[in-house]
ChimeraX commands (.cxc) that place a marker at each C-alpha (Angstrom):
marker #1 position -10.46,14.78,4.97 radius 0.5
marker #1 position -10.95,13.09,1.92 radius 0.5
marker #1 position -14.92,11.79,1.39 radius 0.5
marker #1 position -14.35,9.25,-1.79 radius 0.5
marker #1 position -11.23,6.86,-2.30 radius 0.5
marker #1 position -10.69,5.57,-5.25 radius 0.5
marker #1 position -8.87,2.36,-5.64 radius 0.5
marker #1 position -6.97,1.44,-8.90 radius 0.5
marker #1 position -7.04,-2.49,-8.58 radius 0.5
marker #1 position -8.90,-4.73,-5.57 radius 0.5
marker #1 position -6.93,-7.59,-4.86 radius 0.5
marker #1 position -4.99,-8.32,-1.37 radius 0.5
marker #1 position -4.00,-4.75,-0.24 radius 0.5
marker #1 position -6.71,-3.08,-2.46 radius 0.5
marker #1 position -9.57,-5.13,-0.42 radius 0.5
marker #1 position -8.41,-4.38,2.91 radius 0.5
marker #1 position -8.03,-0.91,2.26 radius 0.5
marker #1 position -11.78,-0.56,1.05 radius 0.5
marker #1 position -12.90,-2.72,3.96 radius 0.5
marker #1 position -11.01,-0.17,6.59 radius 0.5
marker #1 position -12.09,3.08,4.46 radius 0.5
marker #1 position -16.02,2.11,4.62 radius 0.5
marker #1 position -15.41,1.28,8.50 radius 0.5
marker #1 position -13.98,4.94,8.64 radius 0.5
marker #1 position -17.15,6.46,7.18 radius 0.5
marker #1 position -16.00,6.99,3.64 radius 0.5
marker #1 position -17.24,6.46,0.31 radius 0.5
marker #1 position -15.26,3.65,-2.25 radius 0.5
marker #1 position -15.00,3.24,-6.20 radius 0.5
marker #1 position -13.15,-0.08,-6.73 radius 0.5
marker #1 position -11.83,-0.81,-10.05 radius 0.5
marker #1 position -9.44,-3.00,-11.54 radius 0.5
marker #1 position -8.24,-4.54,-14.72 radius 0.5
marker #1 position -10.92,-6.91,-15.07 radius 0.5
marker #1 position -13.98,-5.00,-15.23 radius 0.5
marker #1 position -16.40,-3.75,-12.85 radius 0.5
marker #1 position -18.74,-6.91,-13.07 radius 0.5
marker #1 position -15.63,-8.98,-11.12 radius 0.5
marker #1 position -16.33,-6.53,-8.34 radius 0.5
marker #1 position -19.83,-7.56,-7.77 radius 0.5
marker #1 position -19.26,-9.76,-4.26 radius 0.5
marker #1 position -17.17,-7.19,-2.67 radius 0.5
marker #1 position -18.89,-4.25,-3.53 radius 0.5
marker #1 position -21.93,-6.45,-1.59 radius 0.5
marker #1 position -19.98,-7.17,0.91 radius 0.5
marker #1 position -18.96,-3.24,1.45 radius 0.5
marker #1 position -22.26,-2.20,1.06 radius 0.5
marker #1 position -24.14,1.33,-0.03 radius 0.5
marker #1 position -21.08,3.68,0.19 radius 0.5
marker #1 position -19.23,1.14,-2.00 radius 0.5
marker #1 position -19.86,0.67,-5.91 radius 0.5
marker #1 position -17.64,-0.54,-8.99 radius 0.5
marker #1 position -16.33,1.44,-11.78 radius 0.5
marker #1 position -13.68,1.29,-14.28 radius 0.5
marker #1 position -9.75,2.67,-13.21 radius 0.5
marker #1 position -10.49,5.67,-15.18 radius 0.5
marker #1 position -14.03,6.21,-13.62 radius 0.5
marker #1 position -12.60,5.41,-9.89 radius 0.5
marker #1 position -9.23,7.61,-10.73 radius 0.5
marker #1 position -11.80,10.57,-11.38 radius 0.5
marker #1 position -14.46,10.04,-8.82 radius 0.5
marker #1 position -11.33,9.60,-5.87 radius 0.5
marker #1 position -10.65,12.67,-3.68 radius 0.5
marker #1 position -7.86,10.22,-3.15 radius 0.5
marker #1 position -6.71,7.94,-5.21 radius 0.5
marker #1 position -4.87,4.51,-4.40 radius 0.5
marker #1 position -2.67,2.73,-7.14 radius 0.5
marker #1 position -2.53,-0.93,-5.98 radius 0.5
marker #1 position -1.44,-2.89,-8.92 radius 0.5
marker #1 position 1.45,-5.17,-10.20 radius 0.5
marker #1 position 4.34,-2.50,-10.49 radius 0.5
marker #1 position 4.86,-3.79,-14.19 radius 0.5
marker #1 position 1.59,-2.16,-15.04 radius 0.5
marker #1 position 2.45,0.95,-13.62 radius 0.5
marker #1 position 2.21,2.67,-17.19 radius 0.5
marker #1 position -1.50,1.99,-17.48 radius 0.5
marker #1 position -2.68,3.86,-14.59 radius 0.5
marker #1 position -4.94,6.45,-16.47 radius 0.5
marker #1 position -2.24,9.55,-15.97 radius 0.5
marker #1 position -4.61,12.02,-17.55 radius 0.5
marker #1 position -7.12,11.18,-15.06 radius 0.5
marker #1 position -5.38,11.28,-12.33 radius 0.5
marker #1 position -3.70,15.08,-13.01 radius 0.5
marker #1 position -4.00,17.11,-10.18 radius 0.5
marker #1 position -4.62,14.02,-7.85 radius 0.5
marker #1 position -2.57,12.63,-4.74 radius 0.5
marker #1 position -2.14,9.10,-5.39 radius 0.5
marker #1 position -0.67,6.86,-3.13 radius 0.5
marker #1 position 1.54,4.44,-4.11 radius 0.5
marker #1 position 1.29,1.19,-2.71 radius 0.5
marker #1 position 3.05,-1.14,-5.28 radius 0.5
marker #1 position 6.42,-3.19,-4.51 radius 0.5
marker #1 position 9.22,-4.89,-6.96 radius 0.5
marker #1 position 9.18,-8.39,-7.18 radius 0.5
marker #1 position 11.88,-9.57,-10.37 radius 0.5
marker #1 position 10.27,-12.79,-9.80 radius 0.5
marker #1 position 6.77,-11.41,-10.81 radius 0.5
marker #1 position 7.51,-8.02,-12.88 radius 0.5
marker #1 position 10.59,-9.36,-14.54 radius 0.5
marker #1 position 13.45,-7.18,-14.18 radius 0.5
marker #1 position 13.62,-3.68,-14.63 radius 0.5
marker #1 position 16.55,-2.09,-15.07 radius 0.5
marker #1 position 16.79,0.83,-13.40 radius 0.5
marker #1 position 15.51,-0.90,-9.62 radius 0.5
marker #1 position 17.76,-3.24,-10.46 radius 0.5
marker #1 position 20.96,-0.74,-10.82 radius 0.5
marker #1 position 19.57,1.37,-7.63 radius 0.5
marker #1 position 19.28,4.34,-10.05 radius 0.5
marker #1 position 16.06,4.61,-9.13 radius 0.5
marker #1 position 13.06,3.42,-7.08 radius 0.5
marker #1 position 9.72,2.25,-7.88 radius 0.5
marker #1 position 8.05,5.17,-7.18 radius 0.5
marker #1 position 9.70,7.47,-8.82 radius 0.5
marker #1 position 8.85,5.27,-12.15 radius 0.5
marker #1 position 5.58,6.11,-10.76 radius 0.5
marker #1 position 5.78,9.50,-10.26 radius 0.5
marker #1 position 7.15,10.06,-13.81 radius 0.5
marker #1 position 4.54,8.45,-15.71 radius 0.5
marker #1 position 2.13,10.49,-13.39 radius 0.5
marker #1 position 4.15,13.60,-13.88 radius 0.5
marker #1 position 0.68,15.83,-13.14 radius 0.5
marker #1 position -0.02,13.93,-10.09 radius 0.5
marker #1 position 1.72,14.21,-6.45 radius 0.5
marker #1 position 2.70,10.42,-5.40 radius 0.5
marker #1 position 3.15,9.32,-1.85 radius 0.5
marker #1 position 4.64,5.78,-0.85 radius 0.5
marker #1 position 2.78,3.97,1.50 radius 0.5
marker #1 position 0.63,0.42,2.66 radius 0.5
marker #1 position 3.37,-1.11,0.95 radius 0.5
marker #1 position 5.37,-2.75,3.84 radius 0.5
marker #1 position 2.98,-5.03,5.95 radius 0.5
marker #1 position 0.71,-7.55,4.83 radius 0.5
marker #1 position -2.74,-7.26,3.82 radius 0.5
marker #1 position -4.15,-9.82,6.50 radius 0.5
marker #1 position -2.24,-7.07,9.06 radius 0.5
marker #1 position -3.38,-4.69,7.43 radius 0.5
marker #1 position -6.70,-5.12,8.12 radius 0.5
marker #1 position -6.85,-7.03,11.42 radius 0.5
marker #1 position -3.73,-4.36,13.13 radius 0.5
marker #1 position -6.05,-1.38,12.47 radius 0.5
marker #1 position -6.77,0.79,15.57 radius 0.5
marker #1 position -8.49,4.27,17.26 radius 0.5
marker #1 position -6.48,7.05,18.02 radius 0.5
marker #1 position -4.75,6.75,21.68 radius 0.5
marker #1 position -4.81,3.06,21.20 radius 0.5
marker #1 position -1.71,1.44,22.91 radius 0.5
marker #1 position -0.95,-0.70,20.36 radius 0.5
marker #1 position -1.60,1.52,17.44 radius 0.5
marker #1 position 0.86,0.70,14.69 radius 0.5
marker #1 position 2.36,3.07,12.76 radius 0.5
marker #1 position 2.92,2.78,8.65 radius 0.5
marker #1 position 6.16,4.68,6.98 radius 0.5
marker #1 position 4.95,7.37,4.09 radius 0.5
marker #1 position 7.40,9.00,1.77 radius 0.5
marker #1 position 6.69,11.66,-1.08 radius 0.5
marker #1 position 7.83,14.57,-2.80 radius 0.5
marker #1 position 4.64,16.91,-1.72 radius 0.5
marker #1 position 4.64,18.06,1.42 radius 0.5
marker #1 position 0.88,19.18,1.31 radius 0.5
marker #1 position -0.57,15.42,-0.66 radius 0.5
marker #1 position 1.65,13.62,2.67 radius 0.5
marker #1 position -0.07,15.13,5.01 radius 0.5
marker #1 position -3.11,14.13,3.27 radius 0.5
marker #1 position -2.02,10.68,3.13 radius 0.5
marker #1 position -1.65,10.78,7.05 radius 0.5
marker #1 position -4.76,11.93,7.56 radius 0.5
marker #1 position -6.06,9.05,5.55 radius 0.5
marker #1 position -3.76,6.46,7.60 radius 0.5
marker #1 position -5.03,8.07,10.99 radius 0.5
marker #1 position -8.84,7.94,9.77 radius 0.5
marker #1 position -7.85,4.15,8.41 radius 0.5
marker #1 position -5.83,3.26,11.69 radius 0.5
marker #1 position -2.55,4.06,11.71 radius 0.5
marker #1 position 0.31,6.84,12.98 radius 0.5
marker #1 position 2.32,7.77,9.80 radius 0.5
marker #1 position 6.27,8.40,9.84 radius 0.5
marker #1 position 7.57,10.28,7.30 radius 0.5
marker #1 position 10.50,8.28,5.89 radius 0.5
marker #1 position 11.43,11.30,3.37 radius 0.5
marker #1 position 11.32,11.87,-0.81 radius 0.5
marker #1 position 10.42,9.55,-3.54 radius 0.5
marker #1 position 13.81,9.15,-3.34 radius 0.5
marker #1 position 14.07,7.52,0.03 radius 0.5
marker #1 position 11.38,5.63,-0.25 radius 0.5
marker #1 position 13.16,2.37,-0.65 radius 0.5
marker #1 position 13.58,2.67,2.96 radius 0.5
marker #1 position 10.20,0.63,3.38 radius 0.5
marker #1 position 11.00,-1.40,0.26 radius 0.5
marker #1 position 11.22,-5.63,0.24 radius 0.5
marker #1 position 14.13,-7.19,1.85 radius 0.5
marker #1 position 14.85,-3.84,4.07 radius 0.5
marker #1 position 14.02,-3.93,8.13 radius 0.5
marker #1 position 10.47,-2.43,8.31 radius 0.5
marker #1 position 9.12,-4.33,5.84 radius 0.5
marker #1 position 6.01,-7.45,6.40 radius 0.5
marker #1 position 8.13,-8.89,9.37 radius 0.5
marker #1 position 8.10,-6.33,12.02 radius 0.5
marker #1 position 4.35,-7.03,11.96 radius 0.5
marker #1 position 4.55,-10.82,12.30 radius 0.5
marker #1 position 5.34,-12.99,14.97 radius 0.5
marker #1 position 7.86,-15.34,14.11 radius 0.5
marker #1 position 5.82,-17.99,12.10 radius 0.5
marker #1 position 6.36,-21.77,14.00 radius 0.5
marker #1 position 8.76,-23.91,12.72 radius 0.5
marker #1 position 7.77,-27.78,10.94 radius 0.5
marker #1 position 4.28,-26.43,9.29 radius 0.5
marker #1 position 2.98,-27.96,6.28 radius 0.5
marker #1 position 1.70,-25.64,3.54 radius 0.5
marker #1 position -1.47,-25.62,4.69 radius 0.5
marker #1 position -0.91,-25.26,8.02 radius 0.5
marker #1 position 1.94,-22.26,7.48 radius 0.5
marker #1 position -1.50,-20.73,5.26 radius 0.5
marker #1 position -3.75,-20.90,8.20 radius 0.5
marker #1 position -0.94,-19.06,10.56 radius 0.5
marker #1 position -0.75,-16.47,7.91 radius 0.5
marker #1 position -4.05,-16.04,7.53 radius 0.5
marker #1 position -5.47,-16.05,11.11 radius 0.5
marker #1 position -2.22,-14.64,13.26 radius 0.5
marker #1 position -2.75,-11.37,15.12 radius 0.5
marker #1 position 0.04,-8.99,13.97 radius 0.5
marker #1 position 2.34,-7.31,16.87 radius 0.5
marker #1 position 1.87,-3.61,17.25 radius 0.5
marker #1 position 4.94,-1.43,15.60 radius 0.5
marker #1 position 4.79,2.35,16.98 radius 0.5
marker #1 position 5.91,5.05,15.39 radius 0.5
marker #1 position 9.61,5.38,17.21 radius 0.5
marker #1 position 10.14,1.71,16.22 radius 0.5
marker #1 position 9.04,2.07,12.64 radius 0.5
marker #1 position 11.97,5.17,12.63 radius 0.5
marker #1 position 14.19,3.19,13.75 radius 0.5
marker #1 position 13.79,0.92,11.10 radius 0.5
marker #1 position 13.57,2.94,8.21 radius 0.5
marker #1 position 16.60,5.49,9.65 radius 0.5
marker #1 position 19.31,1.81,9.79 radius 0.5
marker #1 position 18.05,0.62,6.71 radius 0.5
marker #1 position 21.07,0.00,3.86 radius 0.5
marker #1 position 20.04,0.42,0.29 radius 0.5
marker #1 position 20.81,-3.03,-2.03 radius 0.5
marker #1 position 19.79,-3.74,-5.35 radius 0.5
marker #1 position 16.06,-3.96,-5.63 radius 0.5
marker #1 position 16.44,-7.29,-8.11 radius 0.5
marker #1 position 18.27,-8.71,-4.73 radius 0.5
marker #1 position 15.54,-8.24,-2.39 radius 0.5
marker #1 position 13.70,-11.42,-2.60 radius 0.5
marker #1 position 10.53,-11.23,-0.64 radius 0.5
marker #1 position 7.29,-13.34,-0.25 radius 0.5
marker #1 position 4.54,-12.65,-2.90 radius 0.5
marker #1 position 1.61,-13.49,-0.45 radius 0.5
marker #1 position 2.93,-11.28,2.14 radius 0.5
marker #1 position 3.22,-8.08,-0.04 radius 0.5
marker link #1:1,2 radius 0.2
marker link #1:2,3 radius 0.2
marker link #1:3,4 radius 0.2
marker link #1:4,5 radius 0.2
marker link #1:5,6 radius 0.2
marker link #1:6,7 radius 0.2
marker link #1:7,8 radius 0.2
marker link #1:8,9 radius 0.2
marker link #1:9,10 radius 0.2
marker link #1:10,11 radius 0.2
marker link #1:11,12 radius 0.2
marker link #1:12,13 radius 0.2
marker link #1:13,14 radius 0.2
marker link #1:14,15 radius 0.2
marker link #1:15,16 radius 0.2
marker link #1:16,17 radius 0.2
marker link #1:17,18 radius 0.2
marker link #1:18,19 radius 0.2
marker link #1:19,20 radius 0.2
marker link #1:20,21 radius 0.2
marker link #1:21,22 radius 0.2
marker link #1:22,23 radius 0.2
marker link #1:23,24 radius 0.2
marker link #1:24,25 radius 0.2
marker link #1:25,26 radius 0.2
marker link #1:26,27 radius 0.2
marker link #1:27,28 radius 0.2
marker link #1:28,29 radius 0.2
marker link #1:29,30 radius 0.2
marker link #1:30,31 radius 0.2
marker link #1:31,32 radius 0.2
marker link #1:32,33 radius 0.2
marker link #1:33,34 radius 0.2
marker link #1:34,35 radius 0.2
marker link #1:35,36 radius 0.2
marker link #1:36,37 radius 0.2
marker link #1:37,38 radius 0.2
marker link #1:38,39 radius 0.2
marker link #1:39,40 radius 0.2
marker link #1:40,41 radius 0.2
marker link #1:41,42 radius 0.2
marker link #1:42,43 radius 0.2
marker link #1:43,44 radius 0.2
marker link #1:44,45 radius 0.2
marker link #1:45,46 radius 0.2
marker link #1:46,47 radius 0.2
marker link #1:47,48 radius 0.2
marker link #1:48,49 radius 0.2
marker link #1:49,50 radius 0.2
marker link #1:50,51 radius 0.2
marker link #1:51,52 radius 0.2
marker link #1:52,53 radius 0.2
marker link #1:53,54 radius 0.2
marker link #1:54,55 radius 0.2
marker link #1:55,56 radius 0.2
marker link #1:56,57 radius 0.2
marker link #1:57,58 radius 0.2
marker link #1:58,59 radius 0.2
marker link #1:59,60 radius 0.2
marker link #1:60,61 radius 0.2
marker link #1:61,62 radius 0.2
marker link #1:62,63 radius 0.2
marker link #1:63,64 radius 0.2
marker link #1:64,65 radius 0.2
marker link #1:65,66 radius 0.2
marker link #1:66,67 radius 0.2
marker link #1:67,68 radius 0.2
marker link #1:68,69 radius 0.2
marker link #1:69,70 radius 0.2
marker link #1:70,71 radius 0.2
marker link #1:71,72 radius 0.2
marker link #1:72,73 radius 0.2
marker link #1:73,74 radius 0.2
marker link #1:74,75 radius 0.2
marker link #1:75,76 radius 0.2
marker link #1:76,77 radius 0.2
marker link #1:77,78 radius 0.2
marker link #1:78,79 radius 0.2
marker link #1:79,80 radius 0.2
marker link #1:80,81 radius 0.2
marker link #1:81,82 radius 0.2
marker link #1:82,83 radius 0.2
marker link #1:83,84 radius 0.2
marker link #1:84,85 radius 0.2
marker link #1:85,86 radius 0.2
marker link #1:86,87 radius 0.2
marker link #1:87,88 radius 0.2
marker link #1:88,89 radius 0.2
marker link #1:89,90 radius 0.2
marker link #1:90,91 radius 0.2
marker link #1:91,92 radius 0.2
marker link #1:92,93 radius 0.2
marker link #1:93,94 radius 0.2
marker link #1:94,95 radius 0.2
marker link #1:95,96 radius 0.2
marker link #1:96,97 radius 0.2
marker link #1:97,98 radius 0.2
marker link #1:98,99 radius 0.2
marker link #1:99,100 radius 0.2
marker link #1:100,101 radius 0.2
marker link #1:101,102 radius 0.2
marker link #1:102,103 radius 0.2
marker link #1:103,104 radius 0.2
marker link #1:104,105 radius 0.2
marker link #1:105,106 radius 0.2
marker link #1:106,107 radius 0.2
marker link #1:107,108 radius 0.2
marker link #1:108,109 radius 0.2
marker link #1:109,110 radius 0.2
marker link #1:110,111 radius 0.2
marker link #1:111,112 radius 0.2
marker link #1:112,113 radius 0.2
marker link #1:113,114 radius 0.2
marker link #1:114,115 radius 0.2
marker link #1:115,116 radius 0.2
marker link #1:116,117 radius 0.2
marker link #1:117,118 radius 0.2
marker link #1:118,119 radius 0.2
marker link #1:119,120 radius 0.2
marker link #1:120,121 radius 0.2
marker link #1:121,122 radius 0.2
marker link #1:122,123 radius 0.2
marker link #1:123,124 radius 0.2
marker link #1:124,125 radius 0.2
marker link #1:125,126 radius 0.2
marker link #1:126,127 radius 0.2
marker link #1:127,128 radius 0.2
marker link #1:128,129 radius 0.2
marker link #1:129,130 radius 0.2
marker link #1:130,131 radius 0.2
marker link #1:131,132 radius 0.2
marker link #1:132,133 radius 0.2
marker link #1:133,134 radius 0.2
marker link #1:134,135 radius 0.2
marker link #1:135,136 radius 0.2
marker link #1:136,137 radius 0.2
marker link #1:137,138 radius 0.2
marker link #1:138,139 radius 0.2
marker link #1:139,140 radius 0.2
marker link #1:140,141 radius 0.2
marker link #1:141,142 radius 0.2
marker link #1:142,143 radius 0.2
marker link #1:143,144 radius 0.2
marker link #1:144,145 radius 0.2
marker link #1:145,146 radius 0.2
marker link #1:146,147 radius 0.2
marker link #1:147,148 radius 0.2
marker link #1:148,149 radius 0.2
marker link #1:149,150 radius 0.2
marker link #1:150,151 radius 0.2
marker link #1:151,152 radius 0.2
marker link #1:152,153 radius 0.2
marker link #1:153,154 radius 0.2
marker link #1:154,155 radius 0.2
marker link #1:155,156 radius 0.2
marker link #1:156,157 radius 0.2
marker link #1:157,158 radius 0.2
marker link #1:158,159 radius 0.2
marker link #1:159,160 radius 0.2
marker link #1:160,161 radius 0.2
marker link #1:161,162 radius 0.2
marker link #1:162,163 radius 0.2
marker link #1:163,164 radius 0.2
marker link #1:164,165 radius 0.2
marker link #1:165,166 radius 0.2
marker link #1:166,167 radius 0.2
marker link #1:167,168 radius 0.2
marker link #1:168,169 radius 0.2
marker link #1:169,170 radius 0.2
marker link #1:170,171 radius 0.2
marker link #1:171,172 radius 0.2
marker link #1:172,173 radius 0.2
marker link #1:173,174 radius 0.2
marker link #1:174,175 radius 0.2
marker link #1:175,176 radius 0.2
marker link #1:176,177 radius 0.2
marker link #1:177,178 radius 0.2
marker link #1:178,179 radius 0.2
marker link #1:179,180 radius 0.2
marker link #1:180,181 radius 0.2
marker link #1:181,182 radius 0.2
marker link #1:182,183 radius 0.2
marker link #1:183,184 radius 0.2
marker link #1:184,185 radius 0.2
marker link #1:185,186 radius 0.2
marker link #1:186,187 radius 0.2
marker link #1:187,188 radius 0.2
marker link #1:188,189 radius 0.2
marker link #1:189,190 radius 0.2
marker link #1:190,191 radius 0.2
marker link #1:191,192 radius 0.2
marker link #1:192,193 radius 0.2
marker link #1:193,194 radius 0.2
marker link #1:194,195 radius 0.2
marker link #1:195,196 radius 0.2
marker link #1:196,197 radius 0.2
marker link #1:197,198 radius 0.2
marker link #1:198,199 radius 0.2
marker link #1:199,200 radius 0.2
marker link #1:200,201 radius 0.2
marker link #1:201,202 radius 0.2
marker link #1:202,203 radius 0.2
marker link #1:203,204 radius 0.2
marker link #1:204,205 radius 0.2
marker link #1:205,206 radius 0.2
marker link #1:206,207 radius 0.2
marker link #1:207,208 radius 0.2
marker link #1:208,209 radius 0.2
marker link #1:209,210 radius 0.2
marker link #1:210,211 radius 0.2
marker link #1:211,212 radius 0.2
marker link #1:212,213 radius 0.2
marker link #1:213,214 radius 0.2
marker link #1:214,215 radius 0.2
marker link #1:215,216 radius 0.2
marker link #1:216,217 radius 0.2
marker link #1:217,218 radius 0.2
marker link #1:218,219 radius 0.2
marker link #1:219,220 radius 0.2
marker link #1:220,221 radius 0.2
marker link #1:221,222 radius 0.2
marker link #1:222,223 radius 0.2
marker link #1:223,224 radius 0.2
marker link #1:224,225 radius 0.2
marker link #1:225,226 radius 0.2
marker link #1:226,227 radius 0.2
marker link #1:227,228 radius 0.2
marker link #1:228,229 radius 0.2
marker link #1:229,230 radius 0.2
marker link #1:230,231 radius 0.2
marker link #1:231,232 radius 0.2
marker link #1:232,233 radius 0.2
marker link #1:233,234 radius 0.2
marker link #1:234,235 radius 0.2
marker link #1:235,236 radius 0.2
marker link #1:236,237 radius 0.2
marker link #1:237,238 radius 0.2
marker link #1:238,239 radius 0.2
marker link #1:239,240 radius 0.2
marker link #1:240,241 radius 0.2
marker link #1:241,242 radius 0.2
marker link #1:242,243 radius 0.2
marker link #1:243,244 radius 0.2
marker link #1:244,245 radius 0.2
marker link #1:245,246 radius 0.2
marker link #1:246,247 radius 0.2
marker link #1:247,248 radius 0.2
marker link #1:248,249 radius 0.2
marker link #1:249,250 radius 0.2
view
């Protein structure tokens, strides 16, 4: 079991995934594009076995290593770094934040195999990409829990999946293996598994604020591992630039 995650940006997703790991007994480097100094209050609020770095620093110091930043800045992840490493994947298109990008938008590829070839020395694995971070976080449960929720994982390498479900297991979470790099548009925005499987259906007539506070303080519904199959086996592929999905919820 990995000791040290590293995390390559510490926003939404990046956050709750530190928060979960240090509940789980392991050791975080948080980075992100800013500078370790932005990182002082969380690293606080983690405590000892958290502590800021630089992407490079946190890519190195990571038994595994988490890449959990706008996909248009995929190509400054610190590849050389990272060789050798399992790094999962936990970035999503949005046109309507990363511009558009031809190849997601033709369905010639998906987003993680962009990733995969600018890491071409690493072994990338899909996954935390498909619920919310506020789910994330608050869904999280033991082993044997009945209303332990799994998360989908897809990946080229065999051996750096399984090590990715160890991590969701220690995190908790069941993991369903939804296939290749290839399939991993299976858990991508606008397809069945993804955010709203997790969420209740939000009320209708909310203001702004009020549809905020719903996101922000809802308790997500448990998704098990058959029903996360399910989702992933129906789903139809569409163009990537035509799945329009909610920035705060991925």
């Amino acid at each position: 079991m990995a000791k040290t995650l590293g995390l390559i940006g510490a926003g939404n997703i990046g956050s709750a995934l530190a928060r979960l790991a240090v509940a789980a007994g392991l050791n975080v480097v948080l980075s992100n594009s800013r500078g370790p100094e932005t990182l002082t209050d969380l690293v606080a609020e983690l405590g000892e076995r958290a502590r800021a770095a630089t992407p490079t620093e946190a890519a190195e110091a990571g038994d595994l290593v988490v890449a959990t930043v706008p996909l248009n800045t995929y190509q400054q992840l610190p590849a050389a770094a990272l060789v050798g490493k399992t790094v999962i994947d936990t970035m999503n298109y949005y046109p309507e934040r990363d511009d558009r990008i031809a190849e997601l938008d033709a369905g010639e590829q998906t987003s993680s195999a962009l990733v995969q070839w600018h890491l071409a020395d690493s072994q990338v694995v899909k996954a935390f990409n498909n619920i919310d971070f506020v789910r994330l976080f608050s869904s999280a449960r033991p082993v044997g829990a009945d209303d332990r929720s799994a998360l989908p994982v897809a990946g080229d390498d065999a051996a750096a999946k399984a090590q990715v479900a160890e991590l969701l297991d220690a995190l908790g979470y069941d993991a369903v293996d939804t296939g290749s790099l290839a399939d991993s548009w299976r858990s991508e925005p606008g397809t069945p598994v993804y955010v709203q499987p997790y969420l209740p259906a939000q009320p209708e007539g909310l203001t702004d604020t009020e549809k905020w506070r719903w996101f922000s303080e809802t308790p997500g519904l448990p998704v098990p591992a058959d029903r996360v199959k399910e989702l992933t086996d129906t789903a139809v592929r569409r163009s990537a630039g035509d799945a329009r999905a909610t920035l705060a919820q991925g």
